[in-house]
C-alpha positions as CSV (number, residue, x, y, z in Angstrom):
1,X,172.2,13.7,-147.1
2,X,170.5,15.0,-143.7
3,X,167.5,17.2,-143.2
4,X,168.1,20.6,-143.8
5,X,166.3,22.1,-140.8
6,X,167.7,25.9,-141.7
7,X,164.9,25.7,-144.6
8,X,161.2,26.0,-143.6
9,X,158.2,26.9,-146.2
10,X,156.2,29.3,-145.2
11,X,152.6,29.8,-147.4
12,X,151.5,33.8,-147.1
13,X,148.9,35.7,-148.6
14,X,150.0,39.1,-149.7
15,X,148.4,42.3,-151.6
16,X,150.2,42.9,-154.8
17,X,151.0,45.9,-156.9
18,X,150.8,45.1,-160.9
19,X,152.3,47.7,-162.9
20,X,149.9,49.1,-166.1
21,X,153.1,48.2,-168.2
22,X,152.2,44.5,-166.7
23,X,148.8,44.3,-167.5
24,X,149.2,42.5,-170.8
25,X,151.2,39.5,-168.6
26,X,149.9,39.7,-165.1
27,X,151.7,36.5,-163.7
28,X,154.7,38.3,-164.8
29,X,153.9,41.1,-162.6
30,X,153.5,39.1,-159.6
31,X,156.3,37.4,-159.5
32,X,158.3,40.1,-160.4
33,X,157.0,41.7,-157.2
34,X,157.1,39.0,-155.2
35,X,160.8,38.3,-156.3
36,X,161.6,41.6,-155.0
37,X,160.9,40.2,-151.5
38,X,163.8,37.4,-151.8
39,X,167.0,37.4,-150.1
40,X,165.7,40.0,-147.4
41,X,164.9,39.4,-143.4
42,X,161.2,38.7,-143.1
43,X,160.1,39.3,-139.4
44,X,157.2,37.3,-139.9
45,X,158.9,34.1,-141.4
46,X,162.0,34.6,-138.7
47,X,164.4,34.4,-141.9
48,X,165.2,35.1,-145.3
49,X,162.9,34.2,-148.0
50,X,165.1,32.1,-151.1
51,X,162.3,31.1,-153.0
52,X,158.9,31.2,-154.3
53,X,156.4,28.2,-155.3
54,X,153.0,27.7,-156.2
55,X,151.9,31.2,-156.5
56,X,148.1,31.5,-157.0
57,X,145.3,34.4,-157.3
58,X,142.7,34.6,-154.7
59,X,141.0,36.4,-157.3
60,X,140.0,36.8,-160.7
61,X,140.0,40.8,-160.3
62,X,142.2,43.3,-158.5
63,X,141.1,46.8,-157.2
64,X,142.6,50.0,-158.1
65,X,143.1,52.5,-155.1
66,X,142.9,56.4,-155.1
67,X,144.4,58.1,-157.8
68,X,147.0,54.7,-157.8
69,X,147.5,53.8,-161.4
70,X,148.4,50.3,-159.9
71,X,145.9,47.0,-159.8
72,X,146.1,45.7,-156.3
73,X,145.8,41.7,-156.4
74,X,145.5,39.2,-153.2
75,X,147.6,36.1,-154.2
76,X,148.8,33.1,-152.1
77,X,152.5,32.0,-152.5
78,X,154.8,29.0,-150.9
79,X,158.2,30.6,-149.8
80,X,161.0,28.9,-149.1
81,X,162.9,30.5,-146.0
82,X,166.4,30.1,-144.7
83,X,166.2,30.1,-140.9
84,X,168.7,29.0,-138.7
85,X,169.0,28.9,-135.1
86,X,171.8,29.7,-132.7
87,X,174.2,27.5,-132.1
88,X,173.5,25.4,-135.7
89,X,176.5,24.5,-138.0
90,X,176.3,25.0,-142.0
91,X,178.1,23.3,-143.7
92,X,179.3,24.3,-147.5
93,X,181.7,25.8,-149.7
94,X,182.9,29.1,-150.2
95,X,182.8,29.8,-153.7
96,X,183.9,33.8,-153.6
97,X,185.6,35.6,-151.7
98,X,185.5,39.4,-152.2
99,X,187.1,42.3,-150.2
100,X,183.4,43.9,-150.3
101,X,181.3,41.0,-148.6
């Protein structure tokens, strides 16, 4: 098997919003907000985020904001980011075909 050049890991640092309801689990809460940045265009990575490694906190403590009822933590994360370029070929198998995608 070749190298898969369309894939590229990316590590970011990004402020994220814990839930009250996720206080009790924290990790929980950050990945389930960092999930919901999967499978979108990122400008900054130049493709679409696929997955998420190696998540860590910068900090023990978060901060809460204003009147937010939100803890704000900094984390660090490894993303794995489908990116190709013009003119590359992908190869694979169709698996569904629907009349909606």
């Amino acid at each position: 098997m070749g190298e898969l050049k369309e894939f590229s890991l990316y590590r970011d640092r990004a402020t994220v919003c814990i839930a009250p309801r996720d206080l009790g689990n924290v990790d929980k809460g950050i990945f389930q907000f960092l999930e919901t940045k999967l499978l979108s265009y990122v400008p900054s990575f130049r493709g679409v985020p696929v997955a998420i490694s190696k998540v860590r906190r910068l900090r023990n403590t978060g901060r809460i904001l204003h009147d937010q009822p939100e803890v704000h933590l900094e984390v660090e994360a490894d993303f794995l980011v489908f990116s190709p370029s013009v003119g590359d070929t992908i190869v694979g198998e169709v698996v569904n075909v629907a009349y909606d995608h």
